[in-house]
N, C-alpha and C positions, 0 to 999 in steps of 0.2 A: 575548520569544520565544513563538512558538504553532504549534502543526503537525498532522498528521495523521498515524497509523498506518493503512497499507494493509495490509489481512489479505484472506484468501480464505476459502469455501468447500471448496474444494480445491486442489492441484496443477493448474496449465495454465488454471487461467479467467479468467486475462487480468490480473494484478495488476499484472505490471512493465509491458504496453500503457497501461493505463487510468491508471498513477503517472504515465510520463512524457507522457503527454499533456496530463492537468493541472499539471503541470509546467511544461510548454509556454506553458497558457494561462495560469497564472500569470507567468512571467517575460512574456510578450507585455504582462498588462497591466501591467508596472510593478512586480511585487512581485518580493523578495529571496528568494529558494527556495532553501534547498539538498535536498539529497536524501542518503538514507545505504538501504545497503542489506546488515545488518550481516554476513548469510552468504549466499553461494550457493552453488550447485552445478551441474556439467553447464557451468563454463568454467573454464578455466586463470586463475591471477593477472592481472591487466592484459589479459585479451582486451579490445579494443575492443569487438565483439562483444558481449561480456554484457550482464547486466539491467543492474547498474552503471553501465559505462558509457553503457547508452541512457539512463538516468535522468540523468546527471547531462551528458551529452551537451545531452538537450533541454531541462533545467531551466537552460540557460543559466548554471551552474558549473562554477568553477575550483578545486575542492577535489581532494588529494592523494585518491588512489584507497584510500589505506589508509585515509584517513578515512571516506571513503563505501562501502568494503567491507574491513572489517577481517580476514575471514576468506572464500576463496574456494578450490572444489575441482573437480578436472576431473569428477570422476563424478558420473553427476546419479542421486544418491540424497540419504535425509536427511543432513542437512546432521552430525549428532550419528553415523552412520555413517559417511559419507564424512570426518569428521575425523577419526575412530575407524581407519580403514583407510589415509590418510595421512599416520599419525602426527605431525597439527598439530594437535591438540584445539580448541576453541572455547576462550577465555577470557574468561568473562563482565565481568573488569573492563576489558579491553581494550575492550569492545565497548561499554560504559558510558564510557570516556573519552573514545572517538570521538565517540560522540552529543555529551557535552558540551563539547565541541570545536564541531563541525558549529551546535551550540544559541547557542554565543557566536559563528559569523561569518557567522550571516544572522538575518532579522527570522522567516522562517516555515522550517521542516522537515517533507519529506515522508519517513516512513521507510517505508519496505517490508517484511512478515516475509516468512518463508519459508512455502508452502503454509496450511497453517491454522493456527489458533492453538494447539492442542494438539501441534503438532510439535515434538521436541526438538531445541535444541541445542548442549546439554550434561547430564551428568548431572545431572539433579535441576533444569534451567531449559530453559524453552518458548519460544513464539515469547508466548506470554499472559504470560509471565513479564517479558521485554520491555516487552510492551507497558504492561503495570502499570506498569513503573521510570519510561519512557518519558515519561505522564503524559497522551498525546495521545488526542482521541476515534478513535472508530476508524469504516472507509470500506470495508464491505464486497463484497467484487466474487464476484461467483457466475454462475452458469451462469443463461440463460434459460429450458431446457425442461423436461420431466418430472423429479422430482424435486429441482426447486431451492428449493421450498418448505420442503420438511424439514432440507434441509441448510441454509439459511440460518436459517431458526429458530433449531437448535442453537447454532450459529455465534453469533447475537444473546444467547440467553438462557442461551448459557457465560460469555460477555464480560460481561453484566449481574451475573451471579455471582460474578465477579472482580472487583466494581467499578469498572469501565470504560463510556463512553459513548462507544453507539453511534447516530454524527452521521447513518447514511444508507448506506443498498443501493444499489449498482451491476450491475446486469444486462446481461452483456457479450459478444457474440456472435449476434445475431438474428440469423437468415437467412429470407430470404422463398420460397413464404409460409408466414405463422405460424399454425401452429397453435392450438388452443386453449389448449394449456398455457402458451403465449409470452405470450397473451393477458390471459390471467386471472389469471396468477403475480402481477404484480407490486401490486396490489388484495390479494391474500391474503396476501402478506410483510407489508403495510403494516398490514391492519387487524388477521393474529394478530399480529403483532410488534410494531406499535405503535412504527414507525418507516419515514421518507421515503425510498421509491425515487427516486433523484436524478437516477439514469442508466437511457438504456435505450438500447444500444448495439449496429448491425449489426456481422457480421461486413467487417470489410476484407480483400483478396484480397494485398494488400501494405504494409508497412511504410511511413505516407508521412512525408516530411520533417519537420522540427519544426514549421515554421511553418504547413504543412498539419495538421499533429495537432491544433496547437490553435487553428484555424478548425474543423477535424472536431466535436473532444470540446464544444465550444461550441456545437455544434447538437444534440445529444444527451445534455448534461449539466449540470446547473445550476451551472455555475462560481459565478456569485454567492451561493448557498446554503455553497459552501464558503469562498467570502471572509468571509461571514459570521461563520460557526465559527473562524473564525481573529483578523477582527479582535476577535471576542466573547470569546475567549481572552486576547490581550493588555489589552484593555482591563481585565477580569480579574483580570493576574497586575501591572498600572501601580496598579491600584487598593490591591493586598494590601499594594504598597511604602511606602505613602504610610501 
């Protein structure tokens, strides 16, 4: 087993697009993907609609929906509130068996947190908190323009902190034409951070089909760089067995 954690910079910059697209391209070329996305918010249980289901929609899986989202809320607030005002809590072993469920019936998993990594949820565990149990590098997706400098730094050199590897930046949303800051961002992530912008991603005006997403993300993002980090993972975890 080897996978990837999707975290964000913040709310809204494109984490559950950018999951299921490489999801996409990963099932197109042949690999085993599942995908888990252990809380949302902002859809009812079983919406078709949701992050969920578009993740495991275009990752071309058939896992039960409670396994790929163990915990889901109509209100689109944190995830550690809206379970809070639902009276379903989050249950961090629940959410730990799924994983290791989803880990035993595919070869690769993409999981997805919720907003950044410092969000709650549940008392006293994060989306970092996760991602730590987890074990996977992590696939930062952040905004293009002013100000996504600082915010991905942090993002990098909190997860560095928590002993966590971070495989690669995604910059997601470009619209033409760009600016300076669009320009220059991704050179300044790479040389303060000291980590590979992967992607650089325009804005699309419509959701397109899976087979289209992952023709799309395959011309704006280094699928092979994340084949990579995946087969380099199991190779890895084949080696420690032995």
């Amino acid at each position: 087993m080897s996978g990837l954690f999707i975290t964000g910079t913040d709310t809204d910059v494109g984490k559950t697009f950018v999951g299921a697209c490489l999801a996409a391209a990963l099932h197109r070329r042949g690999r085993d993907v599942g995908v888990m996305k252990p809380a949302q918010s902002g859809y009812a249980p079983g919406d078709p609609a949701s992050d969920a289901a578009r993740l495991s929609r275009w990752a071309g899986a058939r896992d039960p929906m409670d396994l790929v989202c163990p915990f889901a809320y109509e209100e689109p607030l944190a995830p550690e509130v809206a379970a809070a005002r639902a009276g379903r809590p989050i249950d961090p072993m629940r959410v730990r068996a799924a994983l290791a469920e989803l880990s035993r019936r595919h070869r690769h998993l993409l999981v997805e947190g919720a907003g950044g990594l410092l969000v709650p949820l549940a008392p006293g565990w994060t989306v970092a908190d996760l991602a730590v149990e987890a074990g996977f590098p992590l696939l930062v997706v952040a905004r293009p323009g002013l100000g996504t400098v600082n915010h991905t730094l942090l993002t990098v050199f909190y997860a560095r902190s928590r002993g966590l590897e971070v495989a690669g930046v995604v910059l997601n949303g470009y619209e033409e034409p760009l600016g300076v800051s669009e320009r220059v961002n991704p050179s300044l992530i790479e040389r303060y951070g000291n980590v590979p912008v992967i992607g650089r991603l325009p804005r699309l005006p419509a959701l397109p089909e899976p087979e289209e997403a992952a023709e799309w993300v395959e011309r704006y993002l280094d699928v092979a760089a994340v084949e990579a980090w995946l087969d380099r993972q199991a190779a890895g975890k084949e080696e420690t067995k032995r």
